[in-house]
C-alpha positions as CSV (number, residue, x, y, z in Angstrom):
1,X,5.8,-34.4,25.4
2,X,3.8,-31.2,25.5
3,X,0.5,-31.0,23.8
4,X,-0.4,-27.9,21.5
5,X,-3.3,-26.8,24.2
6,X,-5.1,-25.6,21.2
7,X,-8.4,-26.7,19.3
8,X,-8.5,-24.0,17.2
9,X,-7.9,-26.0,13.8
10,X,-10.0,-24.6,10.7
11,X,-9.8,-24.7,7.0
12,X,-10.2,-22.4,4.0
13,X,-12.4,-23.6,0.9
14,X,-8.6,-23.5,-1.2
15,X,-7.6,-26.2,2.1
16,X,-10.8,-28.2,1.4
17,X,-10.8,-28.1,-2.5
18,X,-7.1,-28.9,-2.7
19,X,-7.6,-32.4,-0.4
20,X,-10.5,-33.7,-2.7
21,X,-8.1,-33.2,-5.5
22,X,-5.4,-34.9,-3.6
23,X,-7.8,-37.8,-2.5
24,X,-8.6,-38.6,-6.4
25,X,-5.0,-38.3,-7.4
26,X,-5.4,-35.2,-9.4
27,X,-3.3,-33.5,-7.3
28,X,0.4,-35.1,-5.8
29,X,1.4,-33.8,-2.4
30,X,2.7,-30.1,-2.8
31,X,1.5,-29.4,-6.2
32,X,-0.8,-26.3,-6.2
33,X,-4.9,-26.0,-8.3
34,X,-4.3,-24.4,-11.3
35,X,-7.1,-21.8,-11.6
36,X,-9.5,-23.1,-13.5
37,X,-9.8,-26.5,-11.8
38,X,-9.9,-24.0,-8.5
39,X,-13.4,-22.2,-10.6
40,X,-14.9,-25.7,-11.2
41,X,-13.9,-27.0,-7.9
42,X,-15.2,-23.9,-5.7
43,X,-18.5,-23.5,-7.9
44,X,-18.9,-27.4,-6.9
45,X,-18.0,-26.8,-3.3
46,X,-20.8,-24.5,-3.1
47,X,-23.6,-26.5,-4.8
48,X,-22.6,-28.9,-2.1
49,X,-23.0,-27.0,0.6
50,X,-26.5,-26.0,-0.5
51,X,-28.0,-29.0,-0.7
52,X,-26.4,-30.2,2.8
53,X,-28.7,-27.7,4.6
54,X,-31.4,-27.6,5.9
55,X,-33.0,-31.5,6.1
56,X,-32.1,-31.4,2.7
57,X,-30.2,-34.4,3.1
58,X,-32.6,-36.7,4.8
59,X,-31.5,-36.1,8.5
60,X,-33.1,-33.3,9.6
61,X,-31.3,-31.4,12.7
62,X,-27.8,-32.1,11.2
63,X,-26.9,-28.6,10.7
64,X,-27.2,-27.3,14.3
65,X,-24.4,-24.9,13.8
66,X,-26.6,-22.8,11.4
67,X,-29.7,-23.4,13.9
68,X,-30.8,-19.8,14.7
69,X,-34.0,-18.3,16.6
70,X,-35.9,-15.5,15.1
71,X,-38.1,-12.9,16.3
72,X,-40.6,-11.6,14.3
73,X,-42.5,-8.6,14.8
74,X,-46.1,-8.9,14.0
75,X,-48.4,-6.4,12.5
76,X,-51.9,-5.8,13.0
77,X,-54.2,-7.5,10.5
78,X,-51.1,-8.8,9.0
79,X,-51.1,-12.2,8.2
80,X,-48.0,-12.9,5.2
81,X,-44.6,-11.9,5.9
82,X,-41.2,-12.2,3.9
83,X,-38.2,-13.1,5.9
84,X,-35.2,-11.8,5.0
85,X,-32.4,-9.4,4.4
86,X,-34.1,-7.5,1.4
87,X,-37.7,-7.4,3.0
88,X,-39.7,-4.2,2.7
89,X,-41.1,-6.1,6.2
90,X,-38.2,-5.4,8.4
91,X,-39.8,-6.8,11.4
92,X,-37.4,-10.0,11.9
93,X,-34.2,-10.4,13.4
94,X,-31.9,-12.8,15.7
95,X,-31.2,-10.3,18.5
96,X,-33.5,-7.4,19.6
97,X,-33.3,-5.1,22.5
98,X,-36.5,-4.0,24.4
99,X,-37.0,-0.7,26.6
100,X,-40.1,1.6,27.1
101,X,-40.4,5.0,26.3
102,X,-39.7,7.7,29.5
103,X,-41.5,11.3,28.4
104,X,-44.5,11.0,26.2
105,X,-44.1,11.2,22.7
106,X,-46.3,13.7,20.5
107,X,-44.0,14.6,17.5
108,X,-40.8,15.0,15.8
109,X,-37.4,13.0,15.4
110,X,-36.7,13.1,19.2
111,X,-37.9,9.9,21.6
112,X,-37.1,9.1,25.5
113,X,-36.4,6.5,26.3
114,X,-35.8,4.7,29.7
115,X,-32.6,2.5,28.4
116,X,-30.5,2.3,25.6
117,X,-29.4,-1.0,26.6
118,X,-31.1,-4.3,27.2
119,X,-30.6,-7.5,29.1
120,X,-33.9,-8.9,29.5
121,X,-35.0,-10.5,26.3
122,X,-32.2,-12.9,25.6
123,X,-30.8,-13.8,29.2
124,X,-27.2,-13.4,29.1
125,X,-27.0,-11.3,26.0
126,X,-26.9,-7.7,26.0
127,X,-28.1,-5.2,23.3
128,X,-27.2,-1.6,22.7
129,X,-29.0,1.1,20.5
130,X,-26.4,2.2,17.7
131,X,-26.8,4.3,14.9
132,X,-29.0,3.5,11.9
133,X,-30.4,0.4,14.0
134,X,-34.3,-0.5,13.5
135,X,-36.3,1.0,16.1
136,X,-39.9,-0.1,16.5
137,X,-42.4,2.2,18.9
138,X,-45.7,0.8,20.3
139,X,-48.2,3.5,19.7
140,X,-50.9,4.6,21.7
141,X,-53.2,3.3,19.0
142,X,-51.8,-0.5,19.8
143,X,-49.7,-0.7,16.1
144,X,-45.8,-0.5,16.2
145,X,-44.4,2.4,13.9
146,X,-40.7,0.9,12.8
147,X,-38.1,3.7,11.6
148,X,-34.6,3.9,12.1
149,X,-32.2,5.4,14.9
150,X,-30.4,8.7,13.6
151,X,-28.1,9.2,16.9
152,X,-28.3,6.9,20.2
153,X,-25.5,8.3,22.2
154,X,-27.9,8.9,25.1
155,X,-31.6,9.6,25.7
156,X,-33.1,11.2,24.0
157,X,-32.4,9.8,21.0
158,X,-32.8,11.2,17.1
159,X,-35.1,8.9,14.7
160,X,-35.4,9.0,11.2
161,X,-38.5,10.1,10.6
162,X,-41.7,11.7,12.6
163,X,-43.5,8.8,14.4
164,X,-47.7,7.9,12.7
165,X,-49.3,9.3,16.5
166,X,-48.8,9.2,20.2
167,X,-46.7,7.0,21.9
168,X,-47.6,7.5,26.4
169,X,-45.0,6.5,28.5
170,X,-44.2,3.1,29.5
171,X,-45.1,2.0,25.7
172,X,-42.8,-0.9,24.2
173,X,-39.6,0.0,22.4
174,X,-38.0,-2.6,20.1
175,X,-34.8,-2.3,18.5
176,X,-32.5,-4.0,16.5
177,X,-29.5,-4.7,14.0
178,X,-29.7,-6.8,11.0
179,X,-32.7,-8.1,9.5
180,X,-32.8,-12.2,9.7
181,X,-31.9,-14.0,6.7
182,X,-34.0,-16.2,4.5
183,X,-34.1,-19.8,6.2
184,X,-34.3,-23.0,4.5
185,X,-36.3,-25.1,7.2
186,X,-38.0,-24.8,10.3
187,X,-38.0,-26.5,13.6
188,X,-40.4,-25.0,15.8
189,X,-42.4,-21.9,16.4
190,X,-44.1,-20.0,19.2
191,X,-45.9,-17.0,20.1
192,X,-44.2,-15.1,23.0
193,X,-45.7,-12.3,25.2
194,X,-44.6,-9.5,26.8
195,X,-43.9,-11.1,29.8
196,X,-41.8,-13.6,27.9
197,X,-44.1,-16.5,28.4
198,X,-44.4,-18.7,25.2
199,X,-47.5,-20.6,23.6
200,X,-46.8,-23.0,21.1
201,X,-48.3,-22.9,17.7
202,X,-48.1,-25.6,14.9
203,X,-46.6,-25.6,11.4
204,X,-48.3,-26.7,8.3
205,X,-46.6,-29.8,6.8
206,X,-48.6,-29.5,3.9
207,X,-50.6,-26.6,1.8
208,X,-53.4,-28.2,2.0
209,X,-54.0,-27.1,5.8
210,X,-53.5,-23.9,5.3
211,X,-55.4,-23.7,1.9
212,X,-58.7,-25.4,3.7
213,X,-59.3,-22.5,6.4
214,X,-62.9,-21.7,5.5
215,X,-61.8,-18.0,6.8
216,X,-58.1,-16.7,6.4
217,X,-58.5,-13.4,7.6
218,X,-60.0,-14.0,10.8
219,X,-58.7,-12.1,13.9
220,X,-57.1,-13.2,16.4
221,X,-53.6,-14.9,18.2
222,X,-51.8,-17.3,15.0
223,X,-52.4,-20.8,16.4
224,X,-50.2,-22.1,12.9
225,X,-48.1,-21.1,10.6
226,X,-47.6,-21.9,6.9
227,X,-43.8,-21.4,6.1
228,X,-42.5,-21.4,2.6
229,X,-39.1,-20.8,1.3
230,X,-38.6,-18.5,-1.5
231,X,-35.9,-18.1,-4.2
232,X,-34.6,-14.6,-1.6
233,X,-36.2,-14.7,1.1
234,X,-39.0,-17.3,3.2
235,X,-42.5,-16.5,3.6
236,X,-44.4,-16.5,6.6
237,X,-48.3,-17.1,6.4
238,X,-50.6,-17.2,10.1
239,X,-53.9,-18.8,10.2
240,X,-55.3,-15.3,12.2
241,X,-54.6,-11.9,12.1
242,X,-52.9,-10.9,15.0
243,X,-54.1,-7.9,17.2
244,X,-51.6,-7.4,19.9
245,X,-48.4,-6.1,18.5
246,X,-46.5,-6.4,22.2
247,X,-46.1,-10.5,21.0
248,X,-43.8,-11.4,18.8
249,X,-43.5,-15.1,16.9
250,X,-40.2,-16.6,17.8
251,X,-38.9,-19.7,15.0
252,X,-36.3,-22.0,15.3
253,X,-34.9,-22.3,12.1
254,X,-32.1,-23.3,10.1
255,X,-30.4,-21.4,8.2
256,X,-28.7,-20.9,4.3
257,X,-25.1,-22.6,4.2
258,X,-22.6,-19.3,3.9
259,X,-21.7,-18.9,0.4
260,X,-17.9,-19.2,-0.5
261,X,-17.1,-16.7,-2.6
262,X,-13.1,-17.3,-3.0
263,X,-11.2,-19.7,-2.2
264,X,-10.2,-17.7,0.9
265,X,-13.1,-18.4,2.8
266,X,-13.2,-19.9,5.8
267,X,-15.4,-22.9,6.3
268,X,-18.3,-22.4,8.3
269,X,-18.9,-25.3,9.5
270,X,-17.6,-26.9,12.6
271,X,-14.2,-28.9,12.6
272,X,-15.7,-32.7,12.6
273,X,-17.7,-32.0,9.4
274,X,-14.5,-30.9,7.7
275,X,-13.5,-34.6,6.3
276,X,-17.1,-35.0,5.1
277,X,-16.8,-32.1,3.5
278,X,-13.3,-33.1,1.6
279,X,-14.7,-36.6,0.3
280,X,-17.7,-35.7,-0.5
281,X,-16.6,-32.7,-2.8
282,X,-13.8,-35.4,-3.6
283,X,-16.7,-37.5,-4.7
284,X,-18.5,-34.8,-6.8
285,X,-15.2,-33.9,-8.4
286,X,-14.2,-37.5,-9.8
287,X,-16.0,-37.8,-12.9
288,X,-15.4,-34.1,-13.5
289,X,-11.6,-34.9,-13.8
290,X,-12.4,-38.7,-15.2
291,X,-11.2,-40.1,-12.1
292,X,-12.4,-43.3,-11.5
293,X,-13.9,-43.7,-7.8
294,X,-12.6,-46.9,-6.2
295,X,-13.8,-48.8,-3.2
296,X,-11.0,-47.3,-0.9
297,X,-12.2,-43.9,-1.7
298,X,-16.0,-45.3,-1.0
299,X,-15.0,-46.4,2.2
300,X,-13.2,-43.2,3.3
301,X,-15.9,-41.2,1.9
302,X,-18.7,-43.8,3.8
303,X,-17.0,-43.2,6.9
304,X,-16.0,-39.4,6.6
305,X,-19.9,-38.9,5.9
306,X,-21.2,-41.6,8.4
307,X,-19.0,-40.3,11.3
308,X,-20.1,-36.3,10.9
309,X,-24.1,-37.3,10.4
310,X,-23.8,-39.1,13.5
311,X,-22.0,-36.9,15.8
312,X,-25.9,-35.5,17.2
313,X,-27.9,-38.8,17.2
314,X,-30.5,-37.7,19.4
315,X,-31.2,-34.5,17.1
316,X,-31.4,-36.6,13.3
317,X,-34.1,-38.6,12.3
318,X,-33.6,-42.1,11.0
319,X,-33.2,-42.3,7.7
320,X,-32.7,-45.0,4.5
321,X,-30.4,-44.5,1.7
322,X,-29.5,-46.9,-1.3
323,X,-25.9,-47.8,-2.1
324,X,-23.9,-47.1,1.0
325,X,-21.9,-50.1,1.3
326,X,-21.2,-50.0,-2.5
327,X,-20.1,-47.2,-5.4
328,X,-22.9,-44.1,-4.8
């Protein structure tokens, strides 16, 4: 018997949505969601999925398939920044290409540059300039003046706007893409130089250690970090004000579950959390269709739930909860 030499199985949020209704007999086999138990289902589906990131859920490092590492780019004296898509910041990203400029720069919209690829940041990854990208230039002055690309089909390329002052050659270019979105929790942080060598640096647990520095504007290489996480975006707060603008801090973060905006949507998450997904929205669901929840479905939602949280061991913390061997 042949195998299907595929593993390539995903759902929608209509797939997910219509086998919590199936496992609290609102739904028999082949009968379709009428649309407005699909509305209260999917609105459900997502206020699940949001309070499953992160640590949220009292086992921090479950969601390693929305782990991402950030770069941001400091500036001088700077000490607060705002992460995310809508920041007036626009320093931080998950990819970023690095090259140095190749005829000195006095004026205008036109820049050499040595390379208008990179392979050196992110071993193994490649990154090209492209059109309306965020370009960083390290001035002669030691600050980085961030504008956009206008044309990067070769060098020289066309910037937006007419850089602050003087950029000699050899200075650091940075470029890149998409901003980084707001995260929910950090892992880890670290202060890496141009030579790629990192130096870790500690995150407040609690405001109080930030709030006691005797001096908050002090200059010099951030040590810690206070991160807090904002309605839009997560704010960044170092316990010195940085001077050299050729380090970057790198996070480890985790980031927002995707929303699901129709029932179209794929699932972005991986294929063994699917069946916690389905009994726990099942569970949610229940009392919203005055279903009663019986021990079978506690058991298939216990193991379902148990199975997916377990699947990393060695990157979730131990953890109590009430209830798990009875009705939640």
């Amino acid at each position: 018997m042949a195998t299907s030499n595929s593993w390539d199985f995903s759902q929608t949020a209509a797939g997910i949505i219509q086998g919590a209704l199936e496992d609290i007999n609102v739904l028999e086999a082949g009968e379709s969601v009428d649309s407005d138990d699909s509305t209260v289902a999917l609105r459900t589906l997502n206020q699940l999925v949001k309070q499953w990131q992160g640590s949220a859920d009292m086992a921090a490092g479950l969601k390693i398939h929305t782990r991402h590492r950030i770069a941001l780019f400091l500036g001088v004296n700077q000490t607060q920044y705002l992460i995310g898509p809508g920041s007036s910041d626009a320093r931080a990203t998950t990819a970023y290409g690095r090259t140095t400029v190749s005829s000195a720069y006095s004026s205008g919209t036109s820049l050499s540059v040595t390379a208008l690829t990179d392979t050196t940041t992110k071993v193994g990854t490649t990154v090209t300039m492209t059109t309306a990208d965020i370009i960083g230039v390290v001035l002669d002055d030691g600050t980085i003046a961030w504008t956009t690309i206008s044309a990067a089909s070769s060098s020289p390329i066309t910037i937006g706007g007419t850089l602050a002052s003087a950029a000699a050659v050899g200075n650091y270019v940075y470029w890149f893409t998409s901003r980084a979105q707001r995260f929910v929790d950090i892992e880890d942080a670290r202060l890496r130089d141009v030579e790629l060598i990192d130096t870790k640096v500690d995150i407040y647990t609690d405001v109080s250690q930030y709030e006691s520095l005797p001096q908050k504007d002090a200059t010099g290489d951030p040590t810690a970090i206070l991160v807090e996480p904002l309605r839009t975006q997560t704010r960044v707060t170092l316990n010195f004000a940085p001077q050299e603008m050729t380090d970057q801090l790198h996070l480890t973060v985790i980031y927002p579950s995707e929303d699901y905006d129709a029932t179209t949507d794929d699932i972005a998450y991986p294929q063994e959390w699917l069946a916690a997904l389905e009994w726990e929205l099942a569970r949610r669901l229940a009392p919203k269709f005055n279903k009663r929840w019986t021990e079978t479905h506690q058991t298939s939602w216990l193991q379902a739930t148990q199975i997916a949280r377990q699947l990393n061991p060695q990157n979730t913390s131990i953890y109590f909860q009430p209830h798990m061997d009875g009705h939640a």
